[in-house]
Structures are given as structure tokens and as C-alpha cells.
ROFI-742912 format. One line per field, with one value per atom (N, C-alpha, C): residue in one letter; residue number from 1; x, y, z; atom name. Coordinates in pm, 1 decimal. Example, Ala and Ser with C-alpha at 12.3 -4.5 7.8 and 13.67 -1.06 7.14 Angstrom:
residues 2
res <- [A  A  A  S  S  S]
n <- [1  1  1  2  2  2]
c1 <- [1319.0  1230.0  1320.0  1285.0  1367.0  1290.0]
c2 <- [-569.0  -450.0  -330.0  -225.0  -106.0  3.0]
c3 <- [780.0  780.0  780.0  708.0  714.0  787.0]
atom <- [N  CA  C  N  CA  C]
end
This chain:
residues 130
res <- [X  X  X  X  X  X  X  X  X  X  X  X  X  X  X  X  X  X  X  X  X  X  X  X  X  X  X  X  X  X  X  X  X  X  X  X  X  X  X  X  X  X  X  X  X  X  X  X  X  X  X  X  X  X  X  X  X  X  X  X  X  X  X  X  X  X  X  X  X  X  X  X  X  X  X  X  X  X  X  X  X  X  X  X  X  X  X  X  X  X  X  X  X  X  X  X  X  X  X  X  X  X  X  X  X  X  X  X  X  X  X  X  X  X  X  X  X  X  X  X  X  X  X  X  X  X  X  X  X  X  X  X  X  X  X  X  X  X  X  X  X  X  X  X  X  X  X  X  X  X  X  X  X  X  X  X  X  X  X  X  X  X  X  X  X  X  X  X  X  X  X  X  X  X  X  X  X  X  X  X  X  X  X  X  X  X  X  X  X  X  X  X  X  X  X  X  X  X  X  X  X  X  X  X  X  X  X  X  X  X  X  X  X  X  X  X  X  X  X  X  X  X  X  X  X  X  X  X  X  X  X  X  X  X  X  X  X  X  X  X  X  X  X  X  X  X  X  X  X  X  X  X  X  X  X  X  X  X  X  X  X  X  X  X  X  X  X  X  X  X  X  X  X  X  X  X  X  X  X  X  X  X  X  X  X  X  X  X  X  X  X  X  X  X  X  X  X  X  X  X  X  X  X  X  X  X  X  X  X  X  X  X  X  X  X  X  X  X  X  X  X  X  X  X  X  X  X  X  X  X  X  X  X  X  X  X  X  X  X  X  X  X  X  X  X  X  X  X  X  X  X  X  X  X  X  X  X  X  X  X  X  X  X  X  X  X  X  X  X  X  X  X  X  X  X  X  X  X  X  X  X  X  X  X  X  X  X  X  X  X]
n <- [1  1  1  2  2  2  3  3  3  4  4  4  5  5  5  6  6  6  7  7  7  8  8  8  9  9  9  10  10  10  11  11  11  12  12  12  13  13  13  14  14  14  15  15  15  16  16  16  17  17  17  18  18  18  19  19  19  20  20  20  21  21  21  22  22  22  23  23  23  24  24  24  25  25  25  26  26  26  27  27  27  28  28  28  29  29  29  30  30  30  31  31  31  32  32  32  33  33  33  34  34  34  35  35  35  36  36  36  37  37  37  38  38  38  39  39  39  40  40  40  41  41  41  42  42  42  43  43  43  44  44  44  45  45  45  46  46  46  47  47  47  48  48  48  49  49  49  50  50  50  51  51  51  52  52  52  53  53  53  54  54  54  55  55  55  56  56  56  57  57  57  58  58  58  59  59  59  60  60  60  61  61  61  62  62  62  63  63  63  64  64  64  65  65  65  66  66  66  67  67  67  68  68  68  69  69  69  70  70  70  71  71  71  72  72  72  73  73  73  74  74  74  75  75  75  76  76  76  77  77  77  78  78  78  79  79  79  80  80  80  81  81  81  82  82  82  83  83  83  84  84  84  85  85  85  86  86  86  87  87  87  88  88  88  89  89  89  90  90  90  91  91  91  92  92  92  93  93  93  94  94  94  95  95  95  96  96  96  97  97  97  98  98  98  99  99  99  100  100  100  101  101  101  102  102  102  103  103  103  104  104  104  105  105  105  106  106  106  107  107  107  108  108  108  109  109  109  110  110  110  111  111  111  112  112  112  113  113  113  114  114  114  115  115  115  116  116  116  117  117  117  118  118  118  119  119  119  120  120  120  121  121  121  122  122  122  123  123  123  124  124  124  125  125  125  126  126  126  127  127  127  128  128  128  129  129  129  130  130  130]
c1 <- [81.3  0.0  86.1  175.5  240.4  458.2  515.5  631.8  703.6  704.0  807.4  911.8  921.8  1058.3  1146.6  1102.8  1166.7  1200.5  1156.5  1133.5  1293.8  1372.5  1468.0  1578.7  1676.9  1822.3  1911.4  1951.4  2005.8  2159.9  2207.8  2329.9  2394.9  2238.3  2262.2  2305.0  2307.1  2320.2  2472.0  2456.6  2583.5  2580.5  2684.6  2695.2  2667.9  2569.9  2545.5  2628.2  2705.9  2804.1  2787.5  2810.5  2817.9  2960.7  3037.7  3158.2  3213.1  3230.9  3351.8  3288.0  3166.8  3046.2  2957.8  2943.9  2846.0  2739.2  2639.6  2554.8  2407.0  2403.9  2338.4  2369.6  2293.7  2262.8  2173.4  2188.3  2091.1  2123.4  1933.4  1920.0  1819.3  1799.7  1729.1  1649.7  1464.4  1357.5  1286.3  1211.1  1104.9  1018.8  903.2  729.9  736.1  620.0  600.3  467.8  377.7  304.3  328.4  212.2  232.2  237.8  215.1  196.7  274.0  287.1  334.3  212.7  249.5  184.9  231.4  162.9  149.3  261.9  311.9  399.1  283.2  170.7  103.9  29.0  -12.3  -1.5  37.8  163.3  254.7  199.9  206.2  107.2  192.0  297.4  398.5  539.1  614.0  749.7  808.1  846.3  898.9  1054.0  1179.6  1272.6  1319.6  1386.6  1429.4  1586.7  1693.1  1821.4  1859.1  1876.1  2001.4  1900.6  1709.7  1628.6  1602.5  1688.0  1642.9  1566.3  1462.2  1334.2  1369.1  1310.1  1288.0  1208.3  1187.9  1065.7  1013.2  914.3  893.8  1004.8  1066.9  1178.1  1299.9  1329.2  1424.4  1442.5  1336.4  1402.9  1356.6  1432.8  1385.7  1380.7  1300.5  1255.9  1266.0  1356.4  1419.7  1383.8  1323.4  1265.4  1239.7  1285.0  1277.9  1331.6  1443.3  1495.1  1465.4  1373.2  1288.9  1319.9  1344.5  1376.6  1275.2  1230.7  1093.0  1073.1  1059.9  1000.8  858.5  843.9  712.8  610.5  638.6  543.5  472.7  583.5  533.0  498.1  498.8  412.9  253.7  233.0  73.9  -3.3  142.4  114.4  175.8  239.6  305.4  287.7  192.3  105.0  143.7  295.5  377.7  486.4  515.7  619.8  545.9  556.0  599.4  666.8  638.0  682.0  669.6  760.0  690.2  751.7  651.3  699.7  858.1  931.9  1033.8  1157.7  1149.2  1215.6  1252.3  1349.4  1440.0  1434.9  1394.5  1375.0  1491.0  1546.7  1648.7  1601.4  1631.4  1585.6  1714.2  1732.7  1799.5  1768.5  1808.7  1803.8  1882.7  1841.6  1981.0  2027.0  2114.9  2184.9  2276.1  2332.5  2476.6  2609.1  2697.5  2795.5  2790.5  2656.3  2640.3  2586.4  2655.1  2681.5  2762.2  2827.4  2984.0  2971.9  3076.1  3113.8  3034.2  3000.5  2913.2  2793.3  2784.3  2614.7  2531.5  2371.1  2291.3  2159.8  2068.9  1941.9  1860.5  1818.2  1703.0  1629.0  1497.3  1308.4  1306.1  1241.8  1149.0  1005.5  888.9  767.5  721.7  633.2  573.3  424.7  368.0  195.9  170.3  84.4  72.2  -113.8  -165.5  -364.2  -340.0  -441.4  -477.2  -661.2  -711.4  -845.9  -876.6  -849.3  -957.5  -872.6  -823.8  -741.4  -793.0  -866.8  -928.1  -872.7  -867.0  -752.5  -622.2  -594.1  -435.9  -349.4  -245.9  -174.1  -22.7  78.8  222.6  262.6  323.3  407.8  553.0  628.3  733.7  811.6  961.9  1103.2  1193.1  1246.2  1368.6  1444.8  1623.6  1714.3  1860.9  1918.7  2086.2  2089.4  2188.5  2241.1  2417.7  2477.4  2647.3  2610.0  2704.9  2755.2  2857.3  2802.4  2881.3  2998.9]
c2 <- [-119.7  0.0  126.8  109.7  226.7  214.8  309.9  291.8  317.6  260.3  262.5  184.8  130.6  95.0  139.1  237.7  342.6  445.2  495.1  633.0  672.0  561.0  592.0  595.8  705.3  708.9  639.8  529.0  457.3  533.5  573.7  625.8  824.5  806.9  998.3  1018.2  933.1  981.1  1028.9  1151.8  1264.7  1333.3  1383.2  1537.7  1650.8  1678.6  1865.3  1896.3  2004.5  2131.1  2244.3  2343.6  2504.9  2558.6  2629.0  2666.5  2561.9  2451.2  2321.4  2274.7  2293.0  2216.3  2161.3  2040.3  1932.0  2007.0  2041.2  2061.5  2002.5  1866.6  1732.6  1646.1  1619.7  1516.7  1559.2  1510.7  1508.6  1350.1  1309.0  1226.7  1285.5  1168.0  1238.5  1092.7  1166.3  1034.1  1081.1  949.6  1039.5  972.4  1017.3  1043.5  901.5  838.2  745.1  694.1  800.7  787.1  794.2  755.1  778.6  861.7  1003.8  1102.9  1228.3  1374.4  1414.0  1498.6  1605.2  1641.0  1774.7  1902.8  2051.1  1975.8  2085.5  2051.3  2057.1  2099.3  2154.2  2015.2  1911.6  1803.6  1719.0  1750.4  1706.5  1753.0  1617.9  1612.2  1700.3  1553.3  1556.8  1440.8  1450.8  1381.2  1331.1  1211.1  1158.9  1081.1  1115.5  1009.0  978.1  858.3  770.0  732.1  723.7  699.0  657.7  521.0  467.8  440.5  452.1  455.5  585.2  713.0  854.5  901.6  991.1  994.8  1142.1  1212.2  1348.7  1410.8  1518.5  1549.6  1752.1  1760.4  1950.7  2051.3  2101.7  2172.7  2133.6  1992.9  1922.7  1911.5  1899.3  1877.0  2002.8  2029.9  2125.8  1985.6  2022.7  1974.0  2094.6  2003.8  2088.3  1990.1  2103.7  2035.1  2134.2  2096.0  2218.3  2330.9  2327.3  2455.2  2518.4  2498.3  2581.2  2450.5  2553.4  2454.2  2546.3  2434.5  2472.8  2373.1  2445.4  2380.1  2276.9  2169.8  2129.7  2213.3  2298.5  2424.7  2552.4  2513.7  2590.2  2535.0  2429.2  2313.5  2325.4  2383.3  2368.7  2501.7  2572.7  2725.2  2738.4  2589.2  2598.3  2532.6  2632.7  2576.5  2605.7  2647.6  2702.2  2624.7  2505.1  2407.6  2244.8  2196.2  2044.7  1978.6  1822.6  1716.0  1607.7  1612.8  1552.2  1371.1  1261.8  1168.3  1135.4  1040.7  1012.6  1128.0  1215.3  1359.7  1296.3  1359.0  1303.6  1455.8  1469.6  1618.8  1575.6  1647.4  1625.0  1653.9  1601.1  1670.6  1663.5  1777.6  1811.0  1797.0  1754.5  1680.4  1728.4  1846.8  1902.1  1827.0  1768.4  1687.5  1748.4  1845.3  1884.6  1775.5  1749.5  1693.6  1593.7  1539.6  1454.3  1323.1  1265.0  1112.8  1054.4  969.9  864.4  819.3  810.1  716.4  590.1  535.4  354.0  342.5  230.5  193.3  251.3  333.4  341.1  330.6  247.5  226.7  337.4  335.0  439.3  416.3  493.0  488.2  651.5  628.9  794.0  730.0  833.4  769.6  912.6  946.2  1031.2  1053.0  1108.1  1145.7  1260.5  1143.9  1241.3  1265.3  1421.4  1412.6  1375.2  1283.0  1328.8  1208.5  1310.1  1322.4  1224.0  1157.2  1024.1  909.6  905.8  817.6  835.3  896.5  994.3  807.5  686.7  582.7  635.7  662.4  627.9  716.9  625.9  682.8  716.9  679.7  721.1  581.7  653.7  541.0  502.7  405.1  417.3  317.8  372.3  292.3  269.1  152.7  166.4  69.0  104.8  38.4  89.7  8.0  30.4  93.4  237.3  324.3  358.6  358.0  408.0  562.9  569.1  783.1  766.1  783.7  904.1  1007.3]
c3 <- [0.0  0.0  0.0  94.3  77.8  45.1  62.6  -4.3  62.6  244.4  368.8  310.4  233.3  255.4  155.3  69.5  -8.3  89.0  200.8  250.7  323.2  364.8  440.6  329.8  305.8  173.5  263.3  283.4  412.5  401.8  275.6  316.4  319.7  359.9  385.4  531.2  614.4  736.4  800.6  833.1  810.6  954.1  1027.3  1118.5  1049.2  1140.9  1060.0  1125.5  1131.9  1106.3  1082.0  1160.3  1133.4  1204.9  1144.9  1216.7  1275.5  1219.7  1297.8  1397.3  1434.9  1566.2  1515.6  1564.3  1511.8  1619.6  1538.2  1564.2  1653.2  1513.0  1502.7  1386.1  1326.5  1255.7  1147.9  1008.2  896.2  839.1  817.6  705.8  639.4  510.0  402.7  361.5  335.4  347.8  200.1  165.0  42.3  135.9  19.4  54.5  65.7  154.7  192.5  104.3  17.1  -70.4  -193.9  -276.6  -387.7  -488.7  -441.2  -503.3  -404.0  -428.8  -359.4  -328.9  -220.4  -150.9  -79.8  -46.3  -68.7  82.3  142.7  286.6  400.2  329.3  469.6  500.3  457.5  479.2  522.9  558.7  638.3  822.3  865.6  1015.3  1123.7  1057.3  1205.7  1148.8  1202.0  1190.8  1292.3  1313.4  1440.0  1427.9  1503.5  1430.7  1581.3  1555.0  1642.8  1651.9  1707.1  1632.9  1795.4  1775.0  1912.8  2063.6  1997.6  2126.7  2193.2  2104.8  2126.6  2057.4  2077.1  1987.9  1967.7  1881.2  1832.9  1769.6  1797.2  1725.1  1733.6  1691.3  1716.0  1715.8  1812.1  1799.5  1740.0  1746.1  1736.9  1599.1  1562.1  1383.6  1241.9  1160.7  1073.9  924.4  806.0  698.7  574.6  504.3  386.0  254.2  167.4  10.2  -54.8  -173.8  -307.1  -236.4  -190.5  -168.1  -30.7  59.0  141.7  286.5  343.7  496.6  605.2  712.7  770.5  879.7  996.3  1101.1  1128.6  1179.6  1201.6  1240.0  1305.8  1364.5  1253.8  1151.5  1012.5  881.9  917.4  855.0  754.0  902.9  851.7  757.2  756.5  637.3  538.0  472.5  389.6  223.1  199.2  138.6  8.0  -52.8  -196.3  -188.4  -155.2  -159.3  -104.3  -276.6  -237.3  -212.4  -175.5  -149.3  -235.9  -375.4  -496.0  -459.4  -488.2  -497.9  -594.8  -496.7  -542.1  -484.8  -468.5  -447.1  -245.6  -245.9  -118.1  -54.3  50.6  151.7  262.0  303.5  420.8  557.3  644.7  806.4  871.7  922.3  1025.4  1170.4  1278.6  1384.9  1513.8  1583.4  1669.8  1770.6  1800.5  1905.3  1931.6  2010.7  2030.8  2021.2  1954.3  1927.9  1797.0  1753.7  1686.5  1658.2  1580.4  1634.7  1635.2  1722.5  1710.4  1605.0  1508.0  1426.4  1433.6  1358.0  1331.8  1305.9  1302.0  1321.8  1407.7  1304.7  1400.1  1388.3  1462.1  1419.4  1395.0  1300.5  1302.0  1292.0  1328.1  1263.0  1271.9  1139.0  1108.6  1082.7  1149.8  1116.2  1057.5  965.8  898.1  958.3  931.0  938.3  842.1  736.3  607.8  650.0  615.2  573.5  441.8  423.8  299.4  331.3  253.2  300.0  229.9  155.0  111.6  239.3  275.8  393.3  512.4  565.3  730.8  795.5  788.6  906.2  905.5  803.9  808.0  915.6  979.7  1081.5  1044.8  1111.6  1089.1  975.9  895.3  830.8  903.9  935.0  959.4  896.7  923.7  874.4  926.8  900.6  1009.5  955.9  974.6  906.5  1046.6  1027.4  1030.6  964.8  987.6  906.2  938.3  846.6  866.8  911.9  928.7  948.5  880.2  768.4  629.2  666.9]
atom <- [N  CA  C  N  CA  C  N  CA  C  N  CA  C  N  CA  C  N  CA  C  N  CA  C  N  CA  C  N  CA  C  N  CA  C  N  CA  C  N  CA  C  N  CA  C  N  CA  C  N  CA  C  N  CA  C  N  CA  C  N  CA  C  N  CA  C  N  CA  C  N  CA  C  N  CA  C  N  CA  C  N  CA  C  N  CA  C  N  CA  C  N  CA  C  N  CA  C  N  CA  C  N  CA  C  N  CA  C  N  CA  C  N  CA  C  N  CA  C  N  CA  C  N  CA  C  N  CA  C  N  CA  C  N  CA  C  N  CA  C  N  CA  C  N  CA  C  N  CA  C  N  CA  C  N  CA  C  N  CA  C  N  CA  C  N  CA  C  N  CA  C  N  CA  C  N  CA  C  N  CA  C  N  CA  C  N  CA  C  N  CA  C  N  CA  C  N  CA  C  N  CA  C  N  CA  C  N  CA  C  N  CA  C  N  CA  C  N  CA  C  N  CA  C  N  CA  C  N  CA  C  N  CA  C  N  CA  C  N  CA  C  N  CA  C  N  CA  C  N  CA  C  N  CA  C  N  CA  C  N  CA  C  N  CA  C  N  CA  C  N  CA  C  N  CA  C  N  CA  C  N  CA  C  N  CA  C  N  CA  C  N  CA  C  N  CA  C  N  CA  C  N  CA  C  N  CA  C  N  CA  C  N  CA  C  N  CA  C  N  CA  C  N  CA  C  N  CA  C  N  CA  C  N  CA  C  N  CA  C  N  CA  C  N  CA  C  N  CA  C  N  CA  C  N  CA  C  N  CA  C  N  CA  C  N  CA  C  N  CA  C  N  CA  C  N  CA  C  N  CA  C  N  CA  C  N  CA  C  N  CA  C  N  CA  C  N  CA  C  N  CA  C  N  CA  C  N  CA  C  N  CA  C  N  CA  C  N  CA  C  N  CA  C  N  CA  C  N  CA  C  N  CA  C  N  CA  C  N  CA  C  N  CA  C  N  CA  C  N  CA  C  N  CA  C]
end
């Protein structure tokens, strides 16, 4: 039904960086549907890495150019999320992540109104740090 196990780029997972400080962390997911979809559609975002969860403040969402908080989500209604197309999230953790293996899950929550069940999609893989 749906395309979780496309959604995770298993080898994007990187240290963000600004001025020589790991900041956090970025990976990069596609749409978990089949079509894409305005951003404001976009529910909510949840990621998981090592049994640490994150979420609201914690993460920003970047596509077609335009990077944007969950909190600004729901007004963002001049930028898609085209199927197939890979959006990045940024993830603040001060320092990063150690070197190696690390489990992840990202779960999504897409509206879309012919669906009024549908809940979080999620994924989850071993990932390197790039």
C-alpha cells in the first residue's frame, strides 16, 4: 500500500556542522506515498536513532529549496513534497553522532483526505555515518 521501505536514503546519514560544531545530525527520506503532496499536509514527523526519539523543535525539513520547522508546517502551502524527491531533516543533538552503526526509525503522518484511518508510516534500518 504504501512505499516505507523506499522512505529511508540509508546512506545519507551525516553530522550537521556550522563553524567546525556538530551541531546534530541530517538524514534524508522520500514520501512514503504515492503522489506528492502541498507541505502543509505534512502532520507531524517523528525520528528515532540509538532509542532517542525526536521530534517539534528538534528537527527542521528541507525540500525544493525551502527549509521549515514542524510548527510551520501547517502554512506551507507554496512548496511540495513531490513523490520520489528526497527532503532532508535536520536533527539538533549537540555533538552529533559517534562514528558507526545506528538504528534508526522515522515515522511520517501524512492528511490526505480520502485516507481519514491512516496513521504514521514508519522505517527503520541500520544506518552508517557518512
Amino acid at each position: 500500500m504504501m512505499y516505507e521501505k523506499y522512505m529511508l536514503c540509508k546512506d545519507s546519514l551525516a553530522n550537521w556542522e556550522e563553524d567546525g560544531e556538530a551541531l546534530g545530525y541530517s538524514l534524508q527520506i522520500r514520501i512514503p506515498y504515492y503522489r506528492g503532496v502541498p507541505l502543509s499536509f505534512l502532520e507531524d514527523i517523528l525520528v528515532e536513532v540509538d532509542g532517542e526519539k525526536f521530534t517539534g523543535d528538534d528537527l527542521t525539513f528541507t525540500v525544493s529549496g525551502g527549509t521549515f520547522t514542524l510548527q510551520e508546517m501547517p502554512t506551507i502551502t507554496f512548496f511540495r513534497w513531490e513523490f520520489g524527491e528526497k527532503a532532508t531533516l535536520h536533527i539538533r543533538k549537540p555533538g552529533g553522532l559517534k562514528p558507526g552503526t545506528h538504528n534508526v526509525v522515522v515515522g511520517v503522518l501524512l492528511r490526505i483526505s480520502y485516507l481519514p484511518f491512516m496513521g504514521y508510516v514508519n522505517a527503520w534500518a541500520d544506518m552508517e555515518l557518512a
